[in-house]
C-alpha positions in Angstrom: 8.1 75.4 -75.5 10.9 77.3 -74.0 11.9 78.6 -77.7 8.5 79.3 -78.7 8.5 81.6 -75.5 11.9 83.3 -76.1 10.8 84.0 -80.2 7.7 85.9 -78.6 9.8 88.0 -76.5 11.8 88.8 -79.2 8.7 89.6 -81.3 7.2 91.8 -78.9 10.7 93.4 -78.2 11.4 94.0 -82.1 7.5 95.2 -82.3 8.1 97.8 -79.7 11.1 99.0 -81.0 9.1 99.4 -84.1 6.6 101.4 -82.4 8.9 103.4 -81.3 11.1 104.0 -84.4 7.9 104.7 -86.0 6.2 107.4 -83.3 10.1 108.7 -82.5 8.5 112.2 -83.3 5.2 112.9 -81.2 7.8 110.9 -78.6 10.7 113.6 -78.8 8.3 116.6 -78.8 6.2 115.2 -75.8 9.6 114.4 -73.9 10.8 118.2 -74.7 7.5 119.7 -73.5 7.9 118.1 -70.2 11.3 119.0 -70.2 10.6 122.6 -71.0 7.4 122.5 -68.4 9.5 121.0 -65.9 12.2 123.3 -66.3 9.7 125.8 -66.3 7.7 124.8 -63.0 10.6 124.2 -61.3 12.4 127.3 -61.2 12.2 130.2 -59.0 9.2 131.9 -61.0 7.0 128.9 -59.2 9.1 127.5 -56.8 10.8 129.1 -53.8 14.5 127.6 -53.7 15.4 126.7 -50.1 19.1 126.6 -48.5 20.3 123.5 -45.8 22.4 124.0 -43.7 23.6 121.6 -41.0 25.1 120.7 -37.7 27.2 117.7 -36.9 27.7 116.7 -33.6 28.8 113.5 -31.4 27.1 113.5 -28.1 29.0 113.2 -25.3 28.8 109.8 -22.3 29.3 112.0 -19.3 26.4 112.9 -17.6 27.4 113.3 -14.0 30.7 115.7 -13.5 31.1 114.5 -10.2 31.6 110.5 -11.5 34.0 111.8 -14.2 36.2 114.1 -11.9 36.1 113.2 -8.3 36.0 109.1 -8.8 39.0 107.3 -9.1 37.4 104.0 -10.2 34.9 105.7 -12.7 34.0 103.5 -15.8 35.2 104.3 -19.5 31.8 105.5 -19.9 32.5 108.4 -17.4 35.3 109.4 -19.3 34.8 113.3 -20.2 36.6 113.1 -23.3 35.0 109.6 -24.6 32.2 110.0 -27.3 28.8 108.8 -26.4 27.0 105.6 -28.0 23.4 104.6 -29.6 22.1 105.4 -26.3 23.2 108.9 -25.9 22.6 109.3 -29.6 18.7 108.3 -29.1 19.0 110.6 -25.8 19.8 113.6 -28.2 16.8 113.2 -30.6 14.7 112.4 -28.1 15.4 116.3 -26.7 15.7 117.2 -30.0 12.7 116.4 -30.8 11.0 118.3 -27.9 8.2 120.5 -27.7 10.3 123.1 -25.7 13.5 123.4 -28.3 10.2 123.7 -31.2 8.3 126.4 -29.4 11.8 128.4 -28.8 12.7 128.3 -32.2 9.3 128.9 -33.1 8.7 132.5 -31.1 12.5 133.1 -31.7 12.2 133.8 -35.3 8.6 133.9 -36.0 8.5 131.2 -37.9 4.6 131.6 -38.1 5.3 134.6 -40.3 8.6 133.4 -41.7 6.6 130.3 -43.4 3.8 132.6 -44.3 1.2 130.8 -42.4 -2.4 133.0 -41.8 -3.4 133.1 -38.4 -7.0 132.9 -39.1 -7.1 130.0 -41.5 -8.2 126.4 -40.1 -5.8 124.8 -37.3 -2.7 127.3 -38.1 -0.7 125.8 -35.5 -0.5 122.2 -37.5 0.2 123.9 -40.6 2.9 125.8 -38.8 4.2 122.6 -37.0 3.9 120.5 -40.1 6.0 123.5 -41.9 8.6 122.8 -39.2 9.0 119.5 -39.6 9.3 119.3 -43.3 11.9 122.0 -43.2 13.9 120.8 -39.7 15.1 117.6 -39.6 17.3 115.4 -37.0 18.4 112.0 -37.6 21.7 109.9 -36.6 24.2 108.7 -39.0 26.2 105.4 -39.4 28.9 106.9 -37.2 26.3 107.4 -34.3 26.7 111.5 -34.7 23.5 113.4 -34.8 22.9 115.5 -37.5 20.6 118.3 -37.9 19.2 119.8 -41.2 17.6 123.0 -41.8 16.2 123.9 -45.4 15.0 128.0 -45.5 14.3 130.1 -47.9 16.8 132.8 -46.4 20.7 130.8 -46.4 21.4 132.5 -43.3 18.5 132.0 -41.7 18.9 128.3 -42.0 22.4 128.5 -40.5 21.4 130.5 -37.1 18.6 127.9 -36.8 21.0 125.1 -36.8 23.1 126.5 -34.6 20.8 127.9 -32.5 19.0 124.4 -32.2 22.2 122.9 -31.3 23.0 125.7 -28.2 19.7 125.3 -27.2 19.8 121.3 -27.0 23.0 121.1 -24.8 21.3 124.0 -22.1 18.1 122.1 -22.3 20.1 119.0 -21.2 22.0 120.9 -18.7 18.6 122.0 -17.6 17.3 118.8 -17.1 20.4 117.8 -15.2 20.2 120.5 -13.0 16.8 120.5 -12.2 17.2 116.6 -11.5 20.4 117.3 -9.4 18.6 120.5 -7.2 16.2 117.9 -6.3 18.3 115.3 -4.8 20.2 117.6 -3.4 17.6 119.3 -1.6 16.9 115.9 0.0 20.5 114.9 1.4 20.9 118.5 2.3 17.8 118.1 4.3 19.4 114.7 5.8 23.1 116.1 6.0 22.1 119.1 8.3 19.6 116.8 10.0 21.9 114.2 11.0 24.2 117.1 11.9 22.0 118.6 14.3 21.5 115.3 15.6 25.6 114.6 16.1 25.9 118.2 17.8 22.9 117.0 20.8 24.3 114.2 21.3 27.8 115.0 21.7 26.0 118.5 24.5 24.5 115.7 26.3 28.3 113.4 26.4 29.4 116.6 27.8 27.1 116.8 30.3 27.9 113.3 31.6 31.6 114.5 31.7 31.1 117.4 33.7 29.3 114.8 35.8 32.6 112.9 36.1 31.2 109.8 33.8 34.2 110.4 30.7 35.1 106.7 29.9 32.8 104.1 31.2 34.9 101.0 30.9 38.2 102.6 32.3 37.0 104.5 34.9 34.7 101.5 36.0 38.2 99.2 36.3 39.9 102.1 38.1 37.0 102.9 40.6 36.1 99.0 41.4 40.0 98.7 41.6 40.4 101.6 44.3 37.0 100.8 46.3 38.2 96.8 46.3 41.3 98.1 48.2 40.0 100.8 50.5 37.8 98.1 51.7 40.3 96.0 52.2 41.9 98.5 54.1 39.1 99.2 56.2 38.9 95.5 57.0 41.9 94.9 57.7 41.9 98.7 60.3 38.5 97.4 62.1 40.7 93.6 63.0 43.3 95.3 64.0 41.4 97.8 66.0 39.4 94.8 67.8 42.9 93.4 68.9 44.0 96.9 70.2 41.2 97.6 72.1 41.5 94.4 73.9 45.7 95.0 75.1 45.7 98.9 74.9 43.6 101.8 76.2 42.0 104.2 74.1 44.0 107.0 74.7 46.8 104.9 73.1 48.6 105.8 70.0 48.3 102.7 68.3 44.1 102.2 68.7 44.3 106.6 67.6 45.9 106.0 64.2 44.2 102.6 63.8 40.7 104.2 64.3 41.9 107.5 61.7 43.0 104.9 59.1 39.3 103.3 59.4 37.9 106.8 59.0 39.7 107.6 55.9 39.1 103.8 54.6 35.6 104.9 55.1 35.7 108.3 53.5 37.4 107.1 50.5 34.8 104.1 50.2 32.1 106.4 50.3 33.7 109.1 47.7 34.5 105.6 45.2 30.8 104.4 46.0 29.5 107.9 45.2 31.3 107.8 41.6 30.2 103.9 41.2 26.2 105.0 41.4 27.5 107.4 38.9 29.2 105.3 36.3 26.5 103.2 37.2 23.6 105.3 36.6 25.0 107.1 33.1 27.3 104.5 32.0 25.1 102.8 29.7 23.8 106.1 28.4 27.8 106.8 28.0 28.5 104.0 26.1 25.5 104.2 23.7 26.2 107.9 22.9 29.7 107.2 22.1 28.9 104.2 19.8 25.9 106.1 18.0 28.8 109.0 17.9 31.1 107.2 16.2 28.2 105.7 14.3 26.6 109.2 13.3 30.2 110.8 12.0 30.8 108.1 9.8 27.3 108.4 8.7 28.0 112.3 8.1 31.3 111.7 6.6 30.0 109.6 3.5 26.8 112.4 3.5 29.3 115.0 3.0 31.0 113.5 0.2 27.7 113.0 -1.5 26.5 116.3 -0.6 29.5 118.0 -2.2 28.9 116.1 -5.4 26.2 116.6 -5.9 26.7 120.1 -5.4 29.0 120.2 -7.9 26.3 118.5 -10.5 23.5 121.4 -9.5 26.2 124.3 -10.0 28.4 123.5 -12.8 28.2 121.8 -16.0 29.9 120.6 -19.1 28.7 120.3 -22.9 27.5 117.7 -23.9 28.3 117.4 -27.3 31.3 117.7 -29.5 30.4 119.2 -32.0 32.0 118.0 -35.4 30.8 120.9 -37.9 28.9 124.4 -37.1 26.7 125.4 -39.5 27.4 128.4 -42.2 25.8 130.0 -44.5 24.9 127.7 -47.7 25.9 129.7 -51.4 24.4 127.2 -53.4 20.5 126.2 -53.1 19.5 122.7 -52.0 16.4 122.7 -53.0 14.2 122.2 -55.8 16.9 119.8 -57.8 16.1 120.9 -61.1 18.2 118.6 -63.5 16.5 115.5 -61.0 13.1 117.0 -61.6 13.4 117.3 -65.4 14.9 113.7 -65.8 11.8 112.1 -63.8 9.6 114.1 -65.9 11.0 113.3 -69.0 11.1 109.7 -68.7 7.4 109.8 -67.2 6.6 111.6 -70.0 8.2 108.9 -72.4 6.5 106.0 -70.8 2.8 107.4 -70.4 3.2 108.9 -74.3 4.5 105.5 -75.1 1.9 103.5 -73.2 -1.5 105.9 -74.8 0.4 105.0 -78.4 0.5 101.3 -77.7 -3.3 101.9 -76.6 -4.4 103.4 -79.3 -2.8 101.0 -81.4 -4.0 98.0 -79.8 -7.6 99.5 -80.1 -7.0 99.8 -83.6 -6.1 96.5 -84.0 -9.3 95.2 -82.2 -11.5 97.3 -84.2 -10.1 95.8 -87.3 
């Protein structure tokens, strides 16, 4: 079985190169005249040769220039010289791909005239962005660099576009960034002089309660208590003794004189101590609670500051973010049609369908018979 199949293949295989021994003629003229048409149709005469010209570029990982300069402990990924990955890659053609970098280039160089598009046909604008599309292209290459093509009819032309697309990408990133940034920092400026005005009334009303003599709670409480526990003590100890004096001595005497001026300025001094205890008393609480939401609040502010200043530096400067690998210049040779590719698939088409309409005819022929 399996030799009767393989002596049928090489029948039909010998009977086909037969056929085409035999019709080698009508086969050579019909390749040549789609060789000739397709040489023909293919030039300049019918159609318009284009130029490409490209841009190379690896993005970049940084995105915040605060993380990459001012952090000591940043990660590899914030390094500003490290090249970006598959992420930042799809970042890039995602922007790339924008309506904003289209319309630019769009109004830029009037494309809508370039690409000879009439405004009054039907939906001129999908035309126009179908145009763009076919003619600018971005995609990402095995080495995760973006690349982008652009195919014109005018070489230099092509080039600017490129380059122009590539400028425009990194400021519309910066943009974004920016315009990201401005907003947060809006907010912790809004919290930072907040909290600020905050510190500064409560540290006028600590003030106050240190012109009122109230300056360390815990200290002064010790020292007063101290002082009024001995001039107490004093006075005690004066009104005994003065009760004994009066009893052996008149009051004219000496002894019951300075006894009874000790007691006085035992009484004094208790008074003066009491009058600064209903002071610690009263605003010593509020002391203590403004000088631990004090220390509270400037620690508070400290870290605000830092990441106010960041992010200052994020809204107000910027880095690129691409490195780019090649700029693009102006093409000499045309990219488009490929002729000698053109020809070839014509020719061989042309072969085959000539071929298959003789093995047709032949094999109606046959049936006929």
């Amino acid at each position: 079985m399996f030799q009767k199949a393989r002596d049928t293949a090489y029948l039909e295989s010998t009977s086909l190169l037969i056929l085409i021994i035999r019709w080698k003629k009508p086969l050579i003229i019909t390749v040549m005249i789609a060789a000739l048409a397709s040489a023909l149709f293919s030039g300049p005469w019918f159609i318009t040769p284009k130029f490409k010209s490209s841009v190379v570029f690896f993005p970049s990982s940084t995105n915040s220039i605060s993380k990459a300069l001012l952090e000591e402990t940043g990660s590899e990924k914030q390094d500003i010289l490290a090249y970006g990955e598959e992420e930042q890659a799809e970042q890039m053609l995602q922007i790339l791909n924008s309506d904003e970098i289209r319309e630019t280039i769009i109004q830029k160089y009037n494309l809508i005239e370039h690409y000879k598009i009439n405004k009054d046909d039907s939906y001129p604008m999908s035309k126009l962005y179908e145009e763009f599309k076919s003619n600018i292209t971005f995609s990402r290459t095995e080495f995760l660099s973006v690349r982008i093509e652009v195919l014109d009819t005018d070489p230099q032309m092509a080039a600017d576009i490129a380059n122009d697309i590539s400028s425009l990408l990194d400021s519309m990133k910066t943009k974004i960034q920016h315009e990201r940034a401005n907003e947060a920092l809006k907010i912790i400026e809004t919290s930072y002089f907040s909290k600020m005005s905050d510190l500064k009334s409560k540290e006028d009303s600590l003030q106050q309660l240190r012109l009122l003599g109230v300056i360390d709670y815990r200290s002064q409480s010790e020292m007063l208590s101290g002082a009024y526990t001995s001039a107490s003590s004093v006075y005690e100890n004066e009104t005994a003794m003065l009760t004994v004096l009066e009893k052996y001595h008149d009051q004219s005497d000496s002894a019951i004189v300075n006894t009874k001026a000790r007691i006085k300025g035992a009484q004094a001094k208790m008074k003066s101590l009491q009058t600064q205890l209903d002071k610690i008393t009263q605003y010593g609480g509020i002391s203590v609670a403004l000088n631990s939401e004090i220390g509270y609040d400037r620690e508070e502010l400290s870290k605000m500051k830092g990441k106010y200043e960041k992010l200052q530096l994020d809204a107000n400067q910027s880095l690129t973010h691409q490195f780019i690998v090649n700029k693009a210049v102006k093409s000499e040779r045309k990219s488009y049609p490929v002729r000698w590719l053109i020809i070839l698939v014509t020719s061989i088409g042309a072969f085959f369908i000539a071929l298959f309409a003789i093995m047709t005819i032949q094999r109606y022929k046959e049936i006929k018979n």
